[in-house]
C-alpha positions in Angstrom: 33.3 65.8 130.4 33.4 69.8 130.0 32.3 70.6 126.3 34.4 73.0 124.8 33.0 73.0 121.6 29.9 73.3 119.7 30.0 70.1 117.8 26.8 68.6 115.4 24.8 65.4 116.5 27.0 62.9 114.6 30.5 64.0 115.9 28.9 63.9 119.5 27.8 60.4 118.8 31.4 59.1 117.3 33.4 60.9 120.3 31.3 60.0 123.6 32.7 57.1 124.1 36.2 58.4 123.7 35.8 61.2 125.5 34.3 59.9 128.7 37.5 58.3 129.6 38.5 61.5 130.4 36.4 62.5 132.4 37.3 61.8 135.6 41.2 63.1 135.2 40.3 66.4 133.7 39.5 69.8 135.3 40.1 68.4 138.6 41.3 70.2 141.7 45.2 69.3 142.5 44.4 69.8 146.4 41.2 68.8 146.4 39.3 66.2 145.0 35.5 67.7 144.2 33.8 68.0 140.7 34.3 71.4 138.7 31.0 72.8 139.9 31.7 72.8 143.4 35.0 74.6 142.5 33.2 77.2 140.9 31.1 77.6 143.8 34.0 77.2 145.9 35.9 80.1 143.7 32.9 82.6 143.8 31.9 81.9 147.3 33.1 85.9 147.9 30.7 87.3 145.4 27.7 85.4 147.1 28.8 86.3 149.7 28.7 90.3 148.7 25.4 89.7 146.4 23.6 86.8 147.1 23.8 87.2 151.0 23.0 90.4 150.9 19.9 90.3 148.8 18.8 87.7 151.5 19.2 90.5 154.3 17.0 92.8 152.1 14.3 90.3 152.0 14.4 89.2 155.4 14.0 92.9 156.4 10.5 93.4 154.3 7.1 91.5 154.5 6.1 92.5 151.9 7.2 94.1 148.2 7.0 97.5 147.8 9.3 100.3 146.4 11.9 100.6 149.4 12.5 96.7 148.8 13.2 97.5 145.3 15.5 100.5 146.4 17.4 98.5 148.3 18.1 95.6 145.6 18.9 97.8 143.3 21.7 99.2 145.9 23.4 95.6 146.7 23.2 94.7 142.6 25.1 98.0 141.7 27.8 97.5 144.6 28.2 93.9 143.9 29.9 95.6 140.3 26.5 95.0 137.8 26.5 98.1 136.9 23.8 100.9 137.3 22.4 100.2 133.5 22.1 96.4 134.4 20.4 96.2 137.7 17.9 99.1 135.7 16.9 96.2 133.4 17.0 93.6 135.7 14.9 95.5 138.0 12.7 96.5 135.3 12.1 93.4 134.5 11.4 91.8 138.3 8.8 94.2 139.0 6.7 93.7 136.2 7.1 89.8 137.1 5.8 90.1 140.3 3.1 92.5 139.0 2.1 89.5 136.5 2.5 87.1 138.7 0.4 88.8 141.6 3.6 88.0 144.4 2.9 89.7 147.7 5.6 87.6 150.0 9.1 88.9 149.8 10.6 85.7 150.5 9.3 84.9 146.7 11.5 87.4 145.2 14.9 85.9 145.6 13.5 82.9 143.1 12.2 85.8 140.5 15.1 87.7 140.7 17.9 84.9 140.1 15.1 83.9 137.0 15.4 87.6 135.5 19.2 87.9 135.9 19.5 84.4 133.8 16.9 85.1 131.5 18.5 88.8 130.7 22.0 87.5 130.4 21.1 84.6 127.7 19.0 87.1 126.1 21.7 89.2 125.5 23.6 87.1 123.4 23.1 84.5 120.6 25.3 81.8 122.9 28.4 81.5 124.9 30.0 78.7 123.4 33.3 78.7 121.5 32.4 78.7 117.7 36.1 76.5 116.2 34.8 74.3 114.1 35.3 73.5 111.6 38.9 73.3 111.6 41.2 74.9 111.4 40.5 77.5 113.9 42.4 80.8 115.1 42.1 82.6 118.5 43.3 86.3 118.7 43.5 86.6 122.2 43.5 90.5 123.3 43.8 92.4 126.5 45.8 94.6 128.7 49.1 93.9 130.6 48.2 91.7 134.0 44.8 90.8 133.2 46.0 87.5 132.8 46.2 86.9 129.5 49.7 84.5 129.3 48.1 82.2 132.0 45.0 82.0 130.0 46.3 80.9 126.6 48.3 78.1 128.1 45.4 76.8 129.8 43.3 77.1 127.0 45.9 75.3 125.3 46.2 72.3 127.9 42.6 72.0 127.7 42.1 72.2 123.6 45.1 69.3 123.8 43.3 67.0 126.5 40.3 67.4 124.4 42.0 65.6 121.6 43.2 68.6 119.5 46.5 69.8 117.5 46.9 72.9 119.1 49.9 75.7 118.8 50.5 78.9 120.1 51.9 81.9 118.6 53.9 84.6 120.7 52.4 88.1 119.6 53.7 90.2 122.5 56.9 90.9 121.6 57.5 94.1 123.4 57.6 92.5 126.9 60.3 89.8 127.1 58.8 88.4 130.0 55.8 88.0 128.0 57.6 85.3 125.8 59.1 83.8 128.4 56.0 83.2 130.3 54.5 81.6 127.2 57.1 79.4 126.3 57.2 77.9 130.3 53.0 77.9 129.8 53.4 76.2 126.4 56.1 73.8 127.9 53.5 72.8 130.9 50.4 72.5 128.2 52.5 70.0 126.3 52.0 72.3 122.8 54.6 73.9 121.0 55.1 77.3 120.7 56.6 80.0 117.9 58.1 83.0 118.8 60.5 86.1 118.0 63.3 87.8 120.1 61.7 91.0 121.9 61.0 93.8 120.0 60.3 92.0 116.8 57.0 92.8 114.9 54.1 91.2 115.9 52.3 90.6 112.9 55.5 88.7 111.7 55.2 86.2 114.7 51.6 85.5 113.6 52.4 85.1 110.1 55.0 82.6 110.8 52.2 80.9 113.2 50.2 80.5 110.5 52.6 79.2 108.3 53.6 76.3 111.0 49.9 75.4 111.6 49.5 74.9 108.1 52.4 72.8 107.5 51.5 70.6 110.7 48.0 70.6 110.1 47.1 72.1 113.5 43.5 72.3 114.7 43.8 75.7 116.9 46.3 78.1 116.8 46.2 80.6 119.8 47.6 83.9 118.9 48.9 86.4 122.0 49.3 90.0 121.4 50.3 93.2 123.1 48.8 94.4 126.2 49.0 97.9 125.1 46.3 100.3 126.0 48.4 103.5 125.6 46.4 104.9 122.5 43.6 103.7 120.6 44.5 104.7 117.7 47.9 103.0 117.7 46.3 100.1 119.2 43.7 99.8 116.6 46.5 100.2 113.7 48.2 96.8 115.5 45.3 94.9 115.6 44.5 95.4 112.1 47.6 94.6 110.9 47.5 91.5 112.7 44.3 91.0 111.3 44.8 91.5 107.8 47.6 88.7 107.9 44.7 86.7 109.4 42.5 86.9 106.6 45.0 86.9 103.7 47.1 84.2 105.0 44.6 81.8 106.9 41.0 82.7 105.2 40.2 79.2 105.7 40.0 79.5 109.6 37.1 79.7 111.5 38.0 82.6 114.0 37.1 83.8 117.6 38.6 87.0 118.9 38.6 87.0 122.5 39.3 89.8 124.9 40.4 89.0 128.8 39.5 90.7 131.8 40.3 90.9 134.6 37.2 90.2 137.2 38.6 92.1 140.2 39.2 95.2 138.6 35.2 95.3 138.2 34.0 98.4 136.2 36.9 99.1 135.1 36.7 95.7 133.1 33.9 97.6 131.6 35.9 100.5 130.7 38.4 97.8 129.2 35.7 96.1 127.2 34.1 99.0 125.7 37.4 100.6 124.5 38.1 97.1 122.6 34.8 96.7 121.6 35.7 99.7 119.2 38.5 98.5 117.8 38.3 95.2 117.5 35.3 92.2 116.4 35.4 90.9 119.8 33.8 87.8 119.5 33.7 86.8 123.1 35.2 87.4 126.8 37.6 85.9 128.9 37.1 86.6 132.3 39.7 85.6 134.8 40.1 85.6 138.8 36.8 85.2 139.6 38.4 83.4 142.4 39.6 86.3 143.8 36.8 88.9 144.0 33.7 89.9 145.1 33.1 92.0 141.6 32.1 88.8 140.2 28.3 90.7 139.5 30.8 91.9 136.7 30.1 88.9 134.5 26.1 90.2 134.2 27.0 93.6 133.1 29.4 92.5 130.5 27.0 90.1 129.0 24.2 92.8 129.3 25.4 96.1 129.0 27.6 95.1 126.4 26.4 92.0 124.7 29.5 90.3 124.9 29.2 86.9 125.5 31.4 85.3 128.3 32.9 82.4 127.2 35.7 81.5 129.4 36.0 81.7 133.2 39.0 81.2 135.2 38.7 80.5 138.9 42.0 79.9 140.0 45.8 79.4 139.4 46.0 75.7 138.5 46.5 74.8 134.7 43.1 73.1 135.0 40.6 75.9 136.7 39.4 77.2 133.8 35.9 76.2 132.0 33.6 77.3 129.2 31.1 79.4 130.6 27.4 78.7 131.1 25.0 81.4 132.7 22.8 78.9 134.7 25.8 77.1 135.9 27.3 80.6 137.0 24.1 82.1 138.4 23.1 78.8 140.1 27.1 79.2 141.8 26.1 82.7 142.9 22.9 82.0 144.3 23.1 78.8 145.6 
């Protein structure tokens, strides 16, 4: 069964058997019956194709390592969307591996460089996994308009509620009426209920009154939506902080994750994205969503890197269930492989 979260020794011990039920129902494909991982393979199959086929051209060209093998790695990790300060690091760190390691054959570097990436990505960051317990818990989830972020909290919700938990989500956006429409059919298909405003209304009064309904039903996870503005940061700073004050003062007892989504196609630009809310917000982890979609998927590494934002949530296509917790092995191994 996918994890989704980090849970002590004991409460493993008292749920496995429980859980394992489950299984076999959970995160599968509706058109296709294969296990999650192939679908993540299946879903990034364009970015290996764009990075990991490509590096295997480089190799192939080369017998032997030299600095116009390096040139040319660095040139098919920057224009698979790491980034220029990420594939620096990464190629940094490879050729001082090969120097330690005394590797002459090219067809050895392929192995090295998958190990750097993955080593350099969960270096970056203390983890990946969501930190919600104890309960209760509260997700702010944050982003910009069509990243995503609608679809995303009511598959986060179906999953939190297959997992066993109380979950409820609270309707933030309220200057798109779309926005709560969209939630309230999501909410209707996760089975979880849902409080919302009419459009217009003020945000931080939806969460308030989210907060309020958790308590009272004794939710474990309330998921909090909010506007997709990115018009002005100072204006979108003063929102979030309003938001967030009613947070503390009203629900101080929460453990909290604030989660930004991205979109993966939009590749640097996600960057841009994440560095702008990275100011004015405690991001406390990324959403990344569509990696089904793109080749940028290289975009993952230089969030994790650059930024030290840990990924922890993919989404790798449109079905309630194809979304996972992310895991760099699992998602370098996908790449690679």
């Amino acid at each position: 069964m996918i994890n989704w979260f980090k849970k002590t020794n004991k409460e493993n011990n008292i749920k496995e058997e429980n859980n394992s039920n489950l299984e076999s129902s959970k995160f599968k494909s509706d058109d296709k019956n294969i296990g999650f991982l192939e679908k993540l393979k299946s879903g990034l199959s364009k970015t290996r194709k764009d990075m990991s086929s490509k590096i295997e051209d480089v190799l192939s060209i080369y017998k032997k390592v030299d600095d116009e093998l390096f040139d040319d790695l660095e040139d098919v990790l920057i224009s698979a969307d790491i980034g220029v300060s990420s594939t620096m690091k990464i190629i940094d760190r490879l050729k001082l591996r090969i120097k330690e390691e005394r590797v002459s054959d090219s067809t050895e570097v392929k192995i090295l460089l998958k190990d750097e990436i993955k080593n350099i990505m969960q270096e970056s960051v203390e983890n990946n996994e969501f930190l919600l317990e104890p309960h209760p818990s509260v997700i702010l989830v944050v982003g910009v308009n069509g990243v995503g972020k609608t679809t995303t909290i009511g598959k986060l919700a179906y999953a939190f509620k297959n997992n066993g938990k109380k979950v409820l989500i609270a309707a933030g956006d309220t200057f798109r009426a779309a926005a709560i429409e969209q939630l309230n059919e999501w909410s209707n298909r996760a089975g979880v209920d849902i409080v919302s405003h009419s459009e217009g209304a003020d945000p931080a009064a939806v969460i308030f009154d989210g907060i309020q309904a958790a308590k009272a039903r004794k939710i474990d996870i309330l998921i909090c939506d909010t506007a997709g503005r990115l018009h002005n940061k100072t204006n979108l700073m003063n929102e979030l902080n309003k938001i967030f004050r009613i947070i503390d003062r009203e629900y101080s007892e929460a453990t909290k994750e604030i989660l930004l989504v991205l979109d993966a196609t939009t590749g640097q630009n996600a960057i841009n994205q994440a560095k702008v809310f990275k100011e004015v917000a405690n991001i406390t982890g990324v959403i990344l969503t569509k990696l089904d979609g793109t080749a940028k998927g290289g975009v993952a590494i230089a969030l994790q890197t650059e930024l030290n934002l840990p990924i922890k949530v993919i989404g790798v296509g449109e079905g309630i269930e194809d979304i996972q917790p992310f895991d760099v092995e699992t998602f370098i191994d996908a790449i690679f492989n």
